[in-house]
PLY file of the C-alpha trace (Angstrom):
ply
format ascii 1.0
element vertex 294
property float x
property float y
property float z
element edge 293
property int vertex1
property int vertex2
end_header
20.83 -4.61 -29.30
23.66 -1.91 -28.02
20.41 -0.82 -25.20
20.26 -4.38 -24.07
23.79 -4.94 -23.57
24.06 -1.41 -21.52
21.28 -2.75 -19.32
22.75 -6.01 -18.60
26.09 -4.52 -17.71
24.38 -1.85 -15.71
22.38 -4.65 -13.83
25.84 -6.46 -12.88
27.22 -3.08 -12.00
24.32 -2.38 -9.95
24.68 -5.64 -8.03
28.35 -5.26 -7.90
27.77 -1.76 -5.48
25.43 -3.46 -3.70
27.64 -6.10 -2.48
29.82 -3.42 -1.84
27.92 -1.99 0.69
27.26 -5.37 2.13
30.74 -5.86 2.57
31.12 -2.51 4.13
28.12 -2.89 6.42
29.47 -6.30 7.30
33.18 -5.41 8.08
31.72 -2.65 10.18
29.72 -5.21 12.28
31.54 -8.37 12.28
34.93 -6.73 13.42
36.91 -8.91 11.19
34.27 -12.10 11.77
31.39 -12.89 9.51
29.00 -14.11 12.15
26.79 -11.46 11.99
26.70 -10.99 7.78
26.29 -14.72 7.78
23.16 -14.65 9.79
21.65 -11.75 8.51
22.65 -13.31 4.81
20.99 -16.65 5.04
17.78 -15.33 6.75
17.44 -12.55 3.66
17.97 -15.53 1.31
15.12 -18.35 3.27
12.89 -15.09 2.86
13.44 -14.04 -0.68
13.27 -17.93 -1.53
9.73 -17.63 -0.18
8.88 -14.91 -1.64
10.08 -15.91 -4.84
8.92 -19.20 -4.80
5.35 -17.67 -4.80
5.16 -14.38 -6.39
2.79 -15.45 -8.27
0.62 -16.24 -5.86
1.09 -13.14 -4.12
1.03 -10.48 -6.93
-2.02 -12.71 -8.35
-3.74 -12.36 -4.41
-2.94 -8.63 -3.79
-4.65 -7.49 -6.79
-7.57 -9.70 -6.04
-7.37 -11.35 -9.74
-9.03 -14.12 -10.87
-8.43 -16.76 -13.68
-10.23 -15.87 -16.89
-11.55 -18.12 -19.60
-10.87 -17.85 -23.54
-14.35 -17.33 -24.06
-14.35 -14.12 -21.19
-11.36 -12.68 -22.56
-10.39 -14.07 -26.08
-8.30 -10.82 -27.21
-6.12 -11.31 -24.57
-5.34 -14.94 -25.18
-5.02 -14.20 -28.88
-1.98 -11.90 -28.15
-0.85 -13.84 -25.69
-1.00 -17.41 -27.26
0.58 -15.60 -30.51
3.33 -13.75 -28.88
4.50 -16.87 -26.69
4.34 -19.04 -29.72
6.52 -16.57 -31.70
9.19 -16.49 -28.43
8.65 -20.44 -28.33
7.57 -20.46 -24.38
4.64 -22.23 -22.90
1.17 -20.42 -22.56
0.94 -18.55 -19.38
-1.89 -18.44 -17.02
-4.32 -15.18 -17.36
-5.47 -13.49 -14.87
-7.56 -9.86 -14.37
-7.78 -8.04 -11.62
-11.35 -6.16 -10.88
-10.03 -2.26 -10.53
-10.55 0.72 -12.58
-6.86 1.80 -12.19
-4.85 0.70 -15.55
-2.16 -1.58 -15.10
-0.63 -5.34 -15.99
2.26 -7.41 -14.58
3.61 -10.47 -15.03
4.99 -12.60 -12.58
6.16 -16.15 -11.40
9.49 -17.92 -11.28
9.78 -19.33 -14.97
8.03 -19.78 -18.13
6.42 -22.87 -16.75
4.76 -21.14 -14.03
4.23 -17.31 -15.40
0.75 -15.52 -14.77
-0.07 -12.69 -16.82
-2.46 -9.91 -15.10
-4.29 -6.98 -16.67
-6.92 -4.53 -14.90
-10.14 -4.08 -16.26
-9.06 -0.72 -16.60
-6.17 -1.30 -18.83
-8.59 -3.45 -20.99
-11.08 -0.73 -21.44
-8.75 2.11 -22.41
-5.92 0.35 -24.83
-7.03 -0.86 -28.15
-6.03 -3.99 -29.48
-2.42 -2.70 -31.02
-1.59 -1.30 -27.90
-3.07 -4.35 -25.93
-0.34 -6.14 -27.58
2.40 -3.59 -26.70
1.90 -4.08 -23.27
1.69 -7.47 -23.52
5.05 -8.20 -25.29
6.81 -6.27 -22.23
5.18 -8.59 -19.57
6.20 -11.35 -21.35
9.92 -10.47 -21.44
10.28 -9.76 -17.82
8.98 -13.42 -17.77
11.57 -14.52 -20.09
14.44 -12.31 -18.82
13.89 -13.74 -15.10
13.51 -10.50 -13.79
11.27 -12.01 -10.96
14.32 -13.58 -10.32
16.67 -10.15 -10.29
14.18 -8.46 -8.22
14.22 -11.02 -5.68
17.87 -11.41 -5.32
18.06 -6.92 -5.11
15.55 -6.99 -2.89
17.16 -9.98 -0.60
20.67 -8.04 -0.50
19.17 -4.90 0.37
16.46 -6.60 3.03
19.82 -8.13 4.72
21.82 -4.56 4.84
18.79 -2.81 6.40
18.78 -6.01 9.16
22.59 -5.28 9.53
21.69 -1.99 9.70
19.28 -1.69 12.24
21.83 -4.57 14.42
23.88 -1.95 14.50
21.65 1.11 15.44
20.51 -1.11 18.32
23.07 -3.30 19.50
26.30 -1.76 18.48
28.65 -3.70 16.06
32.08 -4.31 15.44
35.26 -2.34 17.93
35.79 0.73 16.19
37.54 2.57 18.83
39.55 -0.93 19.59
40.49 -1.19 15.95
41.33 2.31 15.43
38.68 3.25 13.39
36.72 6.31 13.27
33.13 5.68 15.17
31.50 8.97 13.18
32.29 7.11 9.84
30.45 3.77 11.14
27.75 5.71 12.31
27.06 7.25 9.02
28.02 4.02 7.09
24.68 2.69 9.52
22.55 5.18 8.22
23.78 5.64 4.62
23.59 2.20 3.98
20.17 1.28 3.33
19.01 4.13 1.40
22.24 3.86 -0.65
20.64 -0.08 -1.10
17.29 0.86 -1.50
18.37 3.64 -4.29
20.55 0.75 -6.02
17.82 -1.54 -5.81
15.43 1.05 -7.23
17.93 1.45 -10.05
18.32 -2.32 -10.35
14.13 -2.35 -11.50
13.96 0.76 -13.74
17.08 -0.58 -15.72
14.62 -3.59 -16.33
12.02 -1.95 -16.99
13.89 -0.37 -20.38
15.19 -3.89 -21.45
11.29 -5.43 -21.08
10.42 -2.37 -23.40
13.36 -2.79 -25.94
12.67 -6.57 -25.95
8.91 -6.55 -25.93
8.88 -4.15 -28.73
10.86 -6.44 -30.53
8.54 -9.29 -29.76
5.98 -7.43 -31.23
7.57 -5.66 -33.95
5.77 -2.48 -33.05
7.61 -0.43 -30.49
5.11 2.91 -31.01
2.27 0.69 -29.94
3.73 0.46 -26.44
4.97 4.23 -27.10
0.89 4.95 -27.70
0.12 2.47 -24.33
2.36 3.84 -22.32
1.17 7.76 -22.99
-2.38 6.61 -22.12
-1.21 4.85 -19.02
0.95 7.69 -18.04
-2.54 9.74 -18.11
-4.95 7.03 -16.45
-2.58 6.11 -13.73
-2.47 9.38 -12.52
-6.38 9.80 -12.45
-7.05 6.50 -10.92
-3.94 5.40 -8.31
-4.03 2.66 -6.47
-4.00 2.93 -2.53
-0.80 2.58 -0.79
-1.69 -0.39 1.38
1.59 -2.78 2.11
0.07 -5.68 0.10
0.18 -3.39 -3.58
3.66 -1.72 -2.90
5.12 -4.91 -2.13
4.00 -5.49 -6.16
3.75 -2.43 -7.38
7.55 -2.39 -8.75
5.87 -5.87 -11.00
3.36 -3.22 -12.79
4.04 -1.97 -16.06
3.46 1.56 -14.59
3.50 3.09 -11.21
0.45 2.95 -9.59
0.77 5.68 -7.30
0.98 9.05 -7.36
4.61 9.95 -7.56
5.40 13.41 -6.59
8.46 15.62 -5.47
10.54 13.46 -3.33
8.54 10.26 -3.83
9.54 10.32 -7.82
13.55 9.66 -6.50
12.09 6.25 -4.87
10.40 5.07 -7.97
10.51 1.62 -9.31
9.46 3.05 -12.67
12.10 5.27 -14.79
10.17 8.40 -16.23
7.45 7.47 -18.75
8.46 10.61 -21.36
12.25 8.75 -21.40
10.43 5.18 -21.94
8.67 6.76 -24.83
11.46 8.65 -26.11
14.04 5.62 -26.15
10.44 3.27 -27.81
10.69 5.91 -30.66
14.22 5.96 -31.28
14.28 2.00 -31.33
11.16 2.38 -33.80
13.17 4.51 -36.29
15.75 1.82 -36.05
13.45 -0.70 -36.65
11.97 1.46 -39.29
8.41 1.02 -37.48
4.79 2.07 -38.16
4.94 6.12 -37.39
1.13 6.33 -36.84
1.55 7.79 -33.16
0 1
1 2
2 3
3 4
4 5
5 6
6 7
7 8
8 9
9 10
10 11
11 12
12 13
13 14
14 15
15 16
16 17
17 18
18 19
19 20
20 21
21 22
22 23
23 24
24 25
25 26
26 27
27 28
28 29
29 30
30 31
31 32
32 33
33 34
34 35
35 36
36 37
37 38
38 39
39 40
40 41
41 42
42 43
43 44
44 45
45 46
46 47
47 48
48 49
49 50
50 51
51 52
52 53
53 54
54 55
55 56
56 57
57 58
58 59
59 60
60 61
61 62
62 63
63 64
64 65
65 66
66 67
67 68
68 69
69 70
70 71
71 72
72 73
73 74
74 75
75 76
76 77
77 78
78 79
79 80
80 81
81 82
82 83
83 84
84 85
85 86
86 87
87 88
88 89
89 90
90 91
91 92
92 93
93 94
94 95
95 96
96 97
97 98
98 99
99 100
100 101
101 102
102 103
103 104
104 105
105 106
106 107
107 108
108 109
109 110
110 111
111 112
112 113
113 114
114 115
115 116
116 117
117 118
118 119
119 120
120 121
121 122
122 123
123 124
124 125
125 126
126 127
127 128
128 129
129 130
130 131
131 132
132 133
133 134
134 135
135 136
136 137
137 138
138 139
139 140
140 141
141 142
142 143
143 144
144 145
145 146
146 147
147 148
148 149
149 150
150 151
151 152
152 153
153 154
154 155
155 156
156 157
157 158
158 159
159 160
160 161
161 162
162 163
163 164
164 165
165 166
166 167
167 168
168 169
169 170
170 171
171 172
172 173
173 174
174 175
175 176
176 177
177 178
178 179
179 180
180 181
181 182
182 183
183 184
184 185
185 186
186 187
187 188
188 189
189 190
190 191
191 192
192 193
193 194
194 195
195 196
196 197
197 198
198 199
199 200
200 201
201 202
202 203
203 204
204 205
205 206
206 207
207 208
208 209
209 210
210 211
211 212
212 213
213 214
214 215
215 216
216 217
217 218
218 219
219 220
220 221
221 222
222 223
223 224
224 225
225 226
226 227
227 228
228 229
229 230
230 231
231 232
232 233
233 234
234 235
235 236
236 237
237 238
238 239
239 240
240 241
241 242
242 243
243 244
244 245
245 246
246 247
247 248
248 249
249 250
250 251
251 252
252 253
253 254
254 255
255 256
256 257
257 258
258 259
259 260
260 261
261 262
262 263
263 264
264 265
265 266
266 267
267 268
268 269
269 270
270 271
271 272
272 273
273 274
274 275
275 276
276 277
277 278
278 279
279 280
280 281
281 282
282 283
283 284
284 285
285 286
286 287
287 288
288 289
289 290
290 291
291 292
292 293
């Protein structure tokens, strides 16, 4: 448990420095009047609303899934109906998505309305064990309402970059009038959103390493999503996904990063390193005093 409870403090720290630069961005603006982080604020949140009103429906759409029978797929609703059973949630909808490229996600704005999506890639290359693995951690992000988190990082940093760009544009705010150093508030413009977007970032690997720790308990078996994760590590790389809009607007709901993540690109991940996943999947096995087949 002392993993989960760093993560959840971490989240509200995380959100906490976000705000923080609203505020900053804001002040800078407003010159001592909301107006403008007011605006900017309830548009972000109508959006995200949307957005998160209908992930489902928009993960489910960009992968081009479709609904899948018991009798198509009966592994998968094995694990599935078993592992919701043991959490005591309702069944989720199943889904797979027709692409080579090895992946799942879960998505949708409760336990009443989750969809669980795997690739018939992911399907051909796990084996059952690992199957499960993967399917504990998309469970949990349904449980822990990190569709929920994701939305509300990714509304605060949508309304700094508006602010943002206000300023770049229009001007905000009388620094000279209020004394204040114009240099500073012209940094503070462009600082802000990547410092968001990095916090943000940080916001989804940090629940990425709770949906492991708490799917692995689900399952009892934290080397099988150890194992799955390897292998994904390995077939992600040889079969990425394009980088259209539609797939990197979900891609931070995927168990692993679809793309290929080099040099730079690996700082603006929404996926913490697989070899640390694996590591910290081991050391909660030991603790757990798991199966040490892989």
């Amino acid at each position: 448990m002392g993993h989960q409870h760093y993560n959840g403090l971490k989240t509200a720290a995380l959100f906490g420095a976000m705000w923080a630069v609203l505020l900053a961005v804001g002040w800078l603006l407003g010159g001592g009047t909301p107006k403008f982080l007011l605006f900017f604020t309830v548009l972000g949140l109508v959006m995200t609303a949307f957005s998160f009103w209908n992930s489902d429906k928009i993960a489910i759409k960009a992968m081009r899934a479709r609904p899948v029978s018991e009798l198509e797929q009966p592994v998968m609703y094995r694990i599935v109906r078993e592992l919701s059973t043991a959490a005591r949630q309702p069944m989720p909808r199943l889904y797979v998505s027709p692409t080579a490229a090895p992946n799942a996600f879960a998505t949708g704005r409760n336990p009443q309305n989750a969809a669980v999506c795997c690739t018939e890639g992911i399907l051909q290359l796990l084996d059952e064990r690992e199957l499960r693995g993967v399917l504990g951690h998309e469970l949990m992000h349904v449980y822990n309402r990190d569709i929920l988190t994701s939305s509300l990082a990714a509304a605060v940093a949508g309304v700094i970059t508006s602010l943002a760009q206000f300023a770049l544009f229009f001007g905000g705010g009388n620094d000279r009038d209020r004394g204040g150093n114009p240099i500073a508030g012209l940094l503070l413009v462009f600082l802000a959103p990547l410092a968001s977007t990095l916090i943000q970032l940080a916001i989804s690997r940090t629940r990425e390493y709770d949906a492991d720790e708490d799917g692995a308990r689900l399952t009892n078996d934290p080397l099988a999503l150890a194992s799955a994760l390897r292998k994904l590590e390995a077939g992600t790389k040889a079969r990425p996904l394009p980088q259209d809009r539609e797939l990197t607007n979900v891609s931070h709901l995927m168990i692993a990063n679809p793309f290929r993540g080099q040099g730079v690109a690996k700082l603006f991940s929404t996926h913490p390193p697989m070899q640390e996943r694996i590591s910290r999947l081991k050391a909660q096995a030991g603790q757990q005093g798991g199966i040490t087949r892989y």
